[in-house]
BALO-436001 format. One record per residue (C-alpha): residue in three letters; chain; x, y, z. Coordinates in Angstrom, 3 decimals. Layout:
  type  mol         x         y         z
   ALA    A         X         Y         Z
...
//
This chain:
  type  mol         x         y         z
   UNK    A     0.000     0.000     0.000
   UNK    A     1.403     3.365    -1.110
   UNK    A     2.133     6.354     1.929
   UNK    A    -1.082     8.275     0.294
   UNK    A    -3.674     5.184     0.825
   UNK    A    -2.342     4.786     3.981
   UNK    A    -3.038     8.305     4.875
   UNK    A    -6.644     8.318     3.228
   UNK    A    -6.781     5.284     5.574
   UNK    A    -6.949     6.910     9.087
   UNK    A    -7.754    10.890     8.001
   UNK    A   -10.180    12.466     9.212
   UNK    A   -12.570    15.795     8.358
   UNK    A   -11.633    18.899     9.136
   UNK    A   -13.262    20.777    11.283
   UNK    A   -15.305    24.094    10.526
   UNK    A   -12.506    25.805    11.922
   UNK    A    -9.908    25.035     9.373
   UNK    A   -12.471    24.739     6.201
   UNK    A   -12.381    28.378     6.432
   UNK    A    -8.785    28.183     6.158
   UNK    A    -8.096    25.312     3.557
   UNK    A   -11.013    27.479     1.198
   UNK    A    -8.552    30.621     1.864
   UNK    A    -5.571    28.263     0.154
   UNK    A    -6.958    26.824    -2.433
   UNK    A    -8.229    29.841    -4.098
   UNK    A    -4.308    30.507    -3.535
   UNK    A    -1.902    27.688    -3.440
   UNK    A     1.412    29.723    -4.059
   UNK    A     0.787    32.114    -0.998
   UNK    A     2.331    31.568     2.003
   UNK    A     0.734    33.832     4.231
   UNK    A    -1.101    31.325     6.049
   UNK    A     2.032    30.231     7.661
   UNK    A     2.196    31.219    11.106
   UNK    A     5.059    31.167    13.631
   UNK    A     7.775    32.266    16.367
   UNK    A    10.372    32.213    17.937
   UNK    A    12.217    32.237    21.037
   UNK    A    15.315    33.765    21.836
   UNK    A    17.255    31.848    24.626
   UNK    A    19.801    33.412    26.105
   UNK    A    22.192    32.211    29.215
   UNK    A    23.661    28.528    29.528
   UNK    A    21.693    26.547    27.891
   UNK    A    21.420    22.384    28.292
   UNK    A    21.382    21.814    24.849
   UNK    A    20.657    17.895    25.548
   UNK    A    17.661    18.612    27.887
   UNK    A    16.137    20.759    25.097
   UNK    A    16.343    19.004    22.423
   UNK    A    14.627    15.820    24.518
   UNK    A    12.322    18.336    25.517
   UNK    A    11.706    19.074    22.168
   UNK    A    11.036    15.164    21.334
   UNK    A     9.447    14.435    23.910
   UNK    A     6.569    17.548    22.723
   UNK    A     6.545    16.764    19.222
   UNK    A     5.828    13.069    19.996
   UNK    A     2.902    13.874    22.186
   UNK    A     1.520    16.782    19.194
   UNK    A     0.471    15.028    16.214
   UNK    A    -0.915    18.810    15.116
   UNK    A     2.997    19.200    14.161
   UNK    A     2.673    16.367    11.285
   UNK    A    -0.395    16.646    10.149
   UNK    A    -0.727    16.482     6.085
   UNK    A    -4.093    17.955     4.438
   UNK    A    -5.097    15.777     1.917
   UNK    A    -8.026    16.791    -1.371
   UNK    A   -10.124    13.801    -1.633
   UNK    A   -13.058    12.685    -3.584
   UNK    A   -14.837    13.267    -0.104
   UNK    A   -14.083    16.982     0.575
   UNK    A   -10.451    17.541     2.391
   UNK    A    -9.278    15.956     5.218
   UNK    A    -6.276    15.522     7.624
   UNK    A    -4.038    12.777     8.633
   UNK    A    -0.890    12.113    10.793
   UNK    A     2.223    12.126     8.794
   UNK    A     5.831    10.950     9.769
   UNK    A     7.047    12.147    13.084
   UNK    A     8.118    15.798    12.592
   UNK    A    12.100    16.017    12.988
   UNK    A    14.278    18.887    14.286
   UNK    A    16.296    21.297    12.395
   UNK    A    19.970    22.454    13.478
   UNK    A    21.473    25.150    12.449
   UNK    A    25.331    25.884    13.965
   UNK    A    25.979    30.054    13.294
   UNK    A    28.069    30.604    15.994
   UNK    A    31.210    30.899    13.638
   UNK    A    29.582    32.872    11.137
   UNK    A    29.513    36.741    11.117
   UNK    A    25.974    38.656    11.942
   UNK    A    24.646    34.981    12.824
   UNK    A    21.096    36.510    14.352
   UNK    A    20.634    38.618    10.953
   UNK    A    21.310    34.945     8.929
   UNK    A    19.095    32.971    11.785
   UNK    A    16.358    35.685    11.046
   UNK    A    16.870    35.263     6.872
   UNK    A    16.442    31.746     6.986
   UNK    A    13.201    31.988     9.467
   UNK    A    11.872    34.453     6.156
   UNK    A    12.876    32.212     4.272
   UNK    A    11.056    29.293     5.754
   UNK    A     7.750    31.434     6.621
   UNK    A     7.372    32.540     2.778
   UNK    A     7.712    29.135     1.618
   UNK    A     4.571    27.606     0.375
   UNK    A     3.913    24.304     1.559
   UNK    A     2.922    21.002    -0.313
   UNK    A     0.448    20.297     2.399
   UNK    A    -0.553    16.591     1.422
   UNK    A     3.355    15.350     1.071
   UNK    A     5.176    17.264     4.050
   UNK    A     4.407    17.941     7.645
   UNK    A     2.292    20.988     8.673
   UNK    A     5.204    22.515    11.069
   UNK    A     8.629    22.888    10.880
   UNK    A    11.076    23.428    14.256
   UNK    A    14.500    24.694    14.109
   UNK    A    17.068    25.305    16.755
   UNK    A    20.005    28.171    15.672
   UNK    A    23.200    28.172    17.854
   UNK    A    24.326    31.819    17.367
   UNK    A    26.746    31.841    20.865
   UNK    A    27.252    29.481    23.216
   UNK    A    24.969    31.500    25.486
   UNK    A    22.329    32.621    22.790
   UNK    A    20.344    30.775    20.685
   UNK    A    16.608    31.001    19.053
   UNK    A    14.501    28.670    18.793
   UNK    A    11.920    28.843    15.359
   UNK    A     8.527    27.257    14.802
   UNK    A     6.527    27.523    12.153
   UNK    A     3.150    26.018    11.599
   UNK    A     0.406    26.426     8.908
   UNK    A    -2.906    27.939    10.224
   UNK    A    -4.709    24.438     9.765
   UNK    A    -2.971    23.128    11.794
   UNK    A    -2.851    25.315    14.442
   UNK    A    -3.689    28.729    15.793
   UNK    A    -1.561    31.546    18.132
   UNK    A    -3.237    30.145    21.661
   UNK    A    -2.484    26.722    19.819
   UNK    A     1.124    27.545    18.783
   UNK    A     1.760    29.403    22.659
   UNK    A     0.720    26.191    24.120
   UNK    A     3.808    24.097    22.488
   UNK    A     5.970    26.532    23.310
   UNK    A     5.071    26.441    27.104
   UNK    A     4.952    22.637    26.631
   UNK    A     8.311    22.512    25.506
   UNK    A     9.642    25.345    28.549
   UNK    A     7.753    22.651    31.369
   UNK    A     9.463    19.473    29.592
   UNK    A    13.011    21.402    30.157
   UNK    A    12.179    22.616    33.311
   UNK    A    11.666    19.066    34.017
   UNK    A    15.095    17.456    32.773
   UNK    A    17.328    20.190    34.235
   UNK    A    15.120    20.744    37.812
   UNK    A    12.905    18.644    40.092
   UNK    A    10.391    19.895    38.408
   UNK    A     7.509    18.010    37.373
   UNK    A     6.670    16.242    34.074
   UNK    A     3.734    18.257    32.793
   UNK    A     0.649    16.384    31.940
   UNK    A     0.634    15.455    28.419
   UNK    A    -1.378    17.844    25.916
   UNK    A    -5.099    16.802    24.861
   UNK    A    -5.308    14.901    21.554
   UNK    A    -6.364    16.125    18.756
   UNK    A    -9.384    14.025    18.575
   UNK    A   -11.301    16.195    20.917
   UNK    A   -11.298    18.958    18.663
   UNK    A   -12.905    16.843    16.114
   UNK    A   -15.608    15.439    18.710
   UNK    A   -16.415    18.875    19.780
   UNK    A   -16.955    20.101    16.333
   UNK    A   -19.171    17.512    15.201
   UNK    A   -20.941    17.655    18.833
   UNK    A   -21.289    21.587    17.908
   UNK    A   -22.424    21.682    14.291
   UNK    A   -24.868    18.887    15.219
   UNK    A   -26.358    21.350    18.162
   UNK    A   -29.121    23.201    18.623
   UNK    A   -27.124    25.569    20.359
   UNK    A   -25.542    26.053    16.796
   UNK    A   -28.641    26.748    15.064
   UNK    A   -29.257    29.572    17.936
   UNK    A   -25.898    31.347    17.284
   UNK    A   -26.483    31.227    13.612
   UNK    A   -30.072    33.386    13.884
   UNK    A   -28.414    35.529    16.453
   UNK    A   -25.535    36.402    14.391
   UNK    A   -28.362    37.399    12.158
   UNK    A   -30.103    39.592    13.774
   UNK    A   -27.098    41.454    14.916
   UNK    A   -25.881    42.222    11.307
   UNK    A   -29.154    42.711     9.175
   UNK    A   -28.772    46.182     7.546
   UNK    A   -25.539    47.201     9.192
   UNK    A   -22.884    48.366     6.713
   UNK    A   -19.806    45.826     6.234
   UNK    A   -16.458    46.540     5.144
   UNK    A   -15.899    47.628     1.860
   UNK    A   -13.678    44.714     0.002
   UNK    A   -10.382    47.182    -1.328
   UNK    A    -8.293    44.402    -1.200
   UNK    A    -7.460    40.986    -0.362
   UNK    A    -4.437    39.593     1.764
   UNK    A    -1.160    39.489     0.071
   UNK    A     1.780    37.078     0.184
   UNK    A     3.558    39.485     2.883
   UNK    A     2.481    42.128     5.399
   UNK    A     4.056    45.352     6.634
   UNK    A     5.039    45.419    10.510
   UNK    A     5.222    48.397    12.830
   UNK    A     6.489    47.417    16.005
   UNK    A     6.025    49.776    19.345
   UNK    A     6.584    48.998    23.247
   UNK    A     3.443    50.401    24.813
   UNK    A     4.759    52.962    27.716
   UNK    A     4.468    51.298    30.910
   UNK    A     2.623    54.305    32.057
   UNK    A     0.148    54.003    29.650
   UNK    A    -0.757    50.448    30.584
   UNK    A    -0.248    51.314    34.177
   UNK    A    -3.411    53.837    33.574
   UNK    A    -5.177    51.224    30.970
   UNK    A    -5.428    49.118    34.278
   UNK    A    -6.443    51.715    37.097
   UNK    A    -9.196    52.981    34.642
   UNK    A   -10.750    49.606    34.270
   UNK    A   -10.704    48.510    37.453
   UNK    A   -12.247    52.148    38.449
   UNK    A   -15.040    51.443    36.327
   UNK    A   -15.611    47.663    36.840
   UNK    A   -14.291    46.633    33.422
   UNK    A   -12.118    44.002    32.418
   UNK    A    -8.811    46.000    30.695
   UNK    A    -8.603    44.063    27.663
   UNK    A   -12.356    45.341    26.760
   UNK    A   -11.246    48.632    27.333
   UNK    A    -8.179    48.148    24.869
   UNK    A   -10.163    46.558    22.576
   UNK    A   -13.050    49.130    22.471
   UNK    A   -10.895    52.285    22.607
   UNK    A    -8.825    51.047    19.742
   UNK    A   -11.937    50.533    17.833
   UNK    A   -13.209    54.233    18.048
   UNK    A    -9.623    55.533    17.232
   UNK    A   -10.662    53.333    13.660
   UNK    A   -13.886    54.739    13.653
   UNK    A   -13.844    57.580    14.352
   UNK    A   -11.721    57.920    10.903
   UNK    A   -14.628    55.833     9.318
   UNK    A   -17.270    58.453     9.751
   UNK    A   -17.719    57.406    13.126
   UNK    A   -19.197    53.480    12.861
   UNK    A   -17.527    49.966    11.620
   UNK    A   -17.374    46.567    12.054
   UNK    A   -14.265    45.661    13.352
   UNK    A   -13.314    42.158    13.774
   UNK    A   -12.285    40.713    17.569
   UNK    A   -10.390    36.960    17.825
   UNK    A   -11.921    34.848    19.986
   UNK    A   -10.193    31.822    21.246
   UNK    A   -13.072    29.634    21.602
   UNK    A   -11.811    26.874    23.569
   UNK    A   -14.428    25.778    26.067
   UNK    A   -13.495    23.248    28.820
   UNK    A   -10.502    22.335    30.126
   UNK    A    -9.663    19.452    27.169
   UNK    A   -10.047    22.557    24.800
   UNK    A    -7.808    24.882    26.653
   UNK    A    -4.747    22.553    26.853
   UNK    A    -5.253    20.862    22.794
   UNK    A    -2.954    22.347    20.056
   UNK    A    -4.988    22.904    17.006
   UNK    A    -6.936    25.595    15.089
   UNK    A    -9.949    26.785    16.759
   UNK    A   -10.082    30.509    16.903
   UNK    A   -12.321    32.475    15.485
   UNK    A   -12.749    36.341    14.332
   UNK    A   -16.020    37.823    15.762
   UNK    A   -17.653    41.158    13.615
   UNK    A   -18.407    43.312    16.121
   UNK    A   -19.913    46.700    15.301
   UNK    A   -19.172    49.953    16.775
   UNK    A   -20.460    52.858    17.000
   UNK    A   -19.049    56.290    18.475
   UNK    A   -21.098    58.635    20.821
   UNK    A   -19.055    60.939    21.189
   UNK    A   -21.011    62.975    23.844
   UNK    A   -21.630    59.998    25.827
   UNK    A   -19.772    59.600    29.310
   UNK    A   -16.930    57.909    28.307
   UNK    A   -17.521    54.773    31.161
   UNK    A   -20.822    54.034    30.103
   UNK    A   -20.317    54.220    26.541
   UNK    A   -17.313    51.569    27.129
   UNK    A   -19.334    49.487    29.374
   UNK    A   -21.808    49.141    26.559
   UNK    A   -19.413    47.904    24.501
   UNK    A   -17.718    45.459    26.786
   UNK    A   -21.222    43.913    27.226
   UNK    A   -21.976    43.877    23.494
   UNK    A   -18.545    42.051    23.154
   UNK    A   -19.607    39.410    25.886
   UNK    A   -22.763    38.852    24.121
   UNK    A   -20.652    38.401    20.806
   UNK    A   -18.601    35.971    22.991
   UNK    A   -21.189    33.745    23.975
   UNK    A   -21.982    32.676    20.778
   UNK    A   -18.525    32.724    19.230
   UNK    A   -18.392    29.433    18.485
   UNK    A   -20.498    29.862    15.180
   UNK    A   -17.579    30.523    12.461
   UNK    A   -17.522    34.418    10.621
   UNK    A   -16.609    32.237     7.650
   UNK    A   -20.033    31.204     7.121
   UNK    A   -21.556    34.330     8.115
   UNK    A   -19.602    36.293     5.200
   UNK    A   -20.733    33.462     2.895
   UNK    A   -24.128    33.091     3.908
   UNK    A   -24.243    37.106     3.971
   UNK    A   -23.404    37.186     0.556
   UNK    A   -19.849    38.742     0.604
   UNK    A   -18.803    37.561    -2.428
   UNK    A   -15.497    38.079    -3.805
   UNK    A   -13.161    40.595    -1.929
   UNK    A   -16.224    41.819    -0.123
   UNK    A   -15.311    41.885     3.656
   UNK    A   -17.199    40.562     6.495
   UNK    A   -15.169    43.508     9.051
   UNK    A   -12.731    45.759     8.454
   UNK    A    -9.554    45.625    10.694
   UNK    A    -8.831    42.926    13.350
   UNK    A    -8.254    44.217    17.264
   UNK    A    -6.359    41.654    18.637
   UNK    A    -5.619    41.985    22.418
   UNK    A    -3.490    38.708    23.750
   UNK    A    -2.624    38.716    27.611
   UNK    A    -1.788    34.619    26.613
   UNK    A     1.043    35.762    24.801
   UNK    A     4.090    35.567    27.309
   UNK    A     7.184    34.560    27.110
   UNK    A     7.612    30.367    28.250
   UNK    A     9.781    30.214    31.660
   UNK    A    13.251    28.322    30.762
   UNK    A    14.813    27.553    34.158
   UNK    A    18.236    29.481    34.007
   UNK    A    17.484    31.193    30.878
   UNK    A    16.110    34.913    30.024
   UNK    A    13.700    34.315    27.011
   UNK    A    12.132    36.732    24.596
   UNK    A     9.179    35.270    22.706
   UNK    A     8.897    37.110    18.827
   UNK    A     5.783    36.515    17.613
   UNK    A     6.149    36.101    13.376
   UNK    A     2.957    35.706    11.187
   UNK    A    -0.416    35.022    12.268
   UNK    A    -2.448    34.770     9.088
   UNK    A    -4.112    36.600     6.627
   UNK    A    -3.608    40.496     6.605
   UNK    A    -6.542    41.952     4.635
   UNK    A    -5.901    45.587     5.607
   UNK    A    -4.984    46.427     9.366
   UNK    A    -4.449    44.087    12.051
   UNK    A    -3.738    45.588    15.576
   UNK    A    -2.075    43.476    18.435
   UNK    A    -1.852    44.305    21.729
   UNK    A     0.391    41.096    22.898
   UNK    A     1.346    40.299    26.900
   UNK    A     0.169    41.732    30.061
   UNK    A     0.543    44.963    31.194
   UNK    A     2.852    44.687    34.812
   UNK    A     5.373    42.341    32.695
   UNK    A     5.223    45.105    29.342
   UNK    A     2.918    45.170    26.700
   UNK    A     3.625    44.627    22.647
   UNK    A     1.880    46.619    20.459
   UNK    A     2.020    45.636    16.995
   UNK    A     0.616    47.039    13.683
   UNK    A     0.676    44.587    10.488
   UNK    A    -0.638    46.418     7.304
   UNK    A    -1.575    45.102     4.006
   UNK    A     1.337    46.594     1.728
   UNK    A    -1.160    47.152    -0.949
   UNK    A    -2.799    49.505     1.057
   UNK    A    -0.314    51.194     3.170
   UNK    A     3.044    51.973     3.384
   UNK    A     5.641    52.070     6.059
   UNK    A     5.668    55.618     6.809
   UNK    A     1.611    55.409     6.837
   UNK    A     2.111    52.756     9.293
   UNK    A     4.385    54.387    11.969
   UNK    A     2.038    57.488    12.217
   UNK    A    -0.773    55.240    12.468
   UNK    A     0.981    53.906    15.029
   UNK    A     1.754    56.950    17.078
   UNK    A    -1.417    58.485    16.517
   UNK    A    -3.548    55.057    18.308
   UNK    A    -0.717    55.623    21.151
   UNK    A    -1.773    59.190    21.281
   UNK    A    -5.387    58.668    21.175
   UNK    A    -5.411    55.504    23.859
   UNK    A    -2.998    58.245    26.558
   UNK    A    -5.706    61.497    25.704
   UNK    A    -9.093    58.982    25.952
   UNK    A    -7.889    57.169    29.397
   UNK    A    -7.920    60.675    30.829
   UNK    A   -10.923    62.150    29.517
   UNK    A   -14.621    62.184    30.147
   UNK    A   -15.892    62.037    26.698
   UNK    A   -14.977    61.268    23.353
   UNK    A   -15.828    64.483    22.351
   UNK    A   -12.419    65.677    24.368
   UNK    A    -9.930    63.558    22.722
   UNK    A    -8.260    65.440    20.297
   UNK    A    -5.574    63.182    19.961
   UNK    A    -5.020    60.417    16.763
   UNK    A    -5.904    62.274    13.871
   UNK    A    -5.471    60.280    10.797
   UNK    A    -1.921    60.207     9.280
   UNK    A    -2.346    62.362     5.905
//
């Protein structure tokens, strides 16, 4: 029996989750920009035995890492492939061996994959020093998704804490099967049917993004450390007004867009959806992109008019499960015809993994499609706070995207110390 019948053999469906995504690359094969990944940069004396069992020890207990995606005469579907083997890369000799780490990680990440014939991730470990090295992983979005990718990383940190301390072995990750029970358990559901007609009702007659372009094989990146100050008052705000922070975030980025969109959008808000515990700890793709529309009163005290939002966010929340994929079709958004405009993305999950003995910096690398502005507010903010601004390069360009950049960092300061909208003056639109 050839390797393909034997995968046809014990594949499985995918799940709604990663239809969306295997529709989004086959209408393009060649682009690569569902390819998501990071890395870590390791620094201090590292155990370079411990990690690398660390490393096997993960991989063997993911299957997500070798998954192949197979077109069949029944619709796609997914099956384990070959155990997924670690890359070594030895730089340490070489001059500028972080810029040459970094060009190969590009490299890699703008690759297209042959998704049926090799495995769905790729590690890599680069020795640039003997006390510095990174540590790359990159995974296509059907296979996995951020929360998914953050939880091998961790998995990988608590298997090395292990070897090298008396720490304990952590508890193996879920299996991927649950994802596919819990998908077929939801789109069986009446609880399914109920999302879908309020999903419905929220959206009839509202206004939704106008389709100028479509993603592109790359993505522009503005990079800024939010001022601790600022997330020092993001947090005293919120918890003034009863509010959970990352709402606030969220919310206040969304009328800096608005406003500049004659004052009401639909912006579009991630949402892990991982419910239950098996959920939380399974590495897969699962998340999904809520529409959530927004609408500025300006006059309005500014507290209530955020509370509003936070509560029209948890409502959004509760029925997040049902997938914006369909709701775009089933709307009728054909073409390049958006279902939201930009993505908010606020991520407190995203933290660097704890490597006993070792200072580690976790740089988060692609995370999927960039139709026109995605906005990431990554980590917490008493350990620091990422905020990062990928663009669509048909659409903007890099001097476009550092005033943007500025002018949301001006806006969030002026808005967490005012009453109103009406009183921020701050973030005008870069001309």
């Amino acid at each position: 029996m050839n390797t393909r019948a034997e995968c046809l053999n014990c594949s499985t469906p995918l799940t709604e989750a990663q239809e969306g995504y295997w529709n989004m690359q086959a209408r393009e094969p060649c682009n690569p920009i569902l390819n998501t990944g990071l890395y870590l940069d390791l620094r201090g004396p590292l155990d370079g035995q411990a990690l690398t069992q660390a490393i096997a020890r993960t991989i063997s207990e993911t299957p997500t890492l070798s998954l192949r995606f197979l077109e069949t005469d029944d619709g796609p579907r997914q099956a384990p492939g070959a155990p997924l083997m670690l890359g070594f890369a030895d730089l340490s000799v070489q001059p500028d061996a972080e810029g040459q780490a970094l060009a190969l990680m590009r490299r890699d990440s703008q690759r297209p994959l042959r998704l049926a014939e090799e495995p769905a991730a790729a590690l890599t470990f680069f020795a640039l020093s003997p006390e510095r090295h990174l540590l790359y992983m990159r995974i296509h979005h059907l296979a996995i998704d951020c929360y998914g990718m953050l939880l091998v990383a961790n998995q990988i940190a608590a298997h090395y804490a292990a070897l090298v301390t008396d720490a304990p072995v952590p508890a193996p990750l879920h299996p991927l099967s649950h994802a596919s029970d819990a998908d077929a358990a939801y789109r069986n559901s009446a609880r399914r049917a109920e999302d879908r007609r309020w999903w419905h009702s929220q959206l009839a007659g509202l206004r939704k993004a106008v389709g100028r372009a479509v993603s592109g094989h790359d993505y522009l990146r503005e990079r800024r450390e939010l001022p601790p100050e600022l997330a020092e008052t993001l947090v005293t705000f919120a918890q003034t007004h009863g509010l959970g922070w990352p709402d606030v975030l969220r919310a206040l980025t969304g009328a800096y867009l608005a406003r500049h969109n004659g004052g009401e959008m639909l912006i579009g808000l991630p949402y892990p959806a991982r419910i239950g515990e098996e959920m939380a700890t399974l590495p897969c793709t699962v998340a999904n992109v809520l529409p959530h529309h927004l609408q500025l009163d300006e006059q309005a005290p500014l507290p209530n008019w955020l509370a509003g939002q936070s509560a029209r966010m948890a409502q959004g929340r509760s029925h997040g499960r049902y997938r914006s994929e369909l709701l775009r079709r089933e709307l009728g958004l054909t073409g390049t015809a958006r279902l939201y405009s930009a993505i908010v993305k606020v991520q407190p999950f995203e933290k660097p993994p704890s490597f006993p003995g070792l200072k580690c910096q976790l740089h988060i690398l692609g995370t999927g499609a960039v139709d026109e502005l995605v906005l990431t507010f990554r980590g917490e903010p008493p350990t620091g706070m990422i905020f990062d601004l990928d663009a669509n390069p048909a659409l903007y360009s890099p001097e476009e995207l550092q005033e943007h950049g500025g002018s949301i960092e001006a806006f969030l300061s002026a808005a967490l110390q005012a009453d109103r909208l009406a009183r921020v003056q701050a973030g005008a639109a870069p001309s």
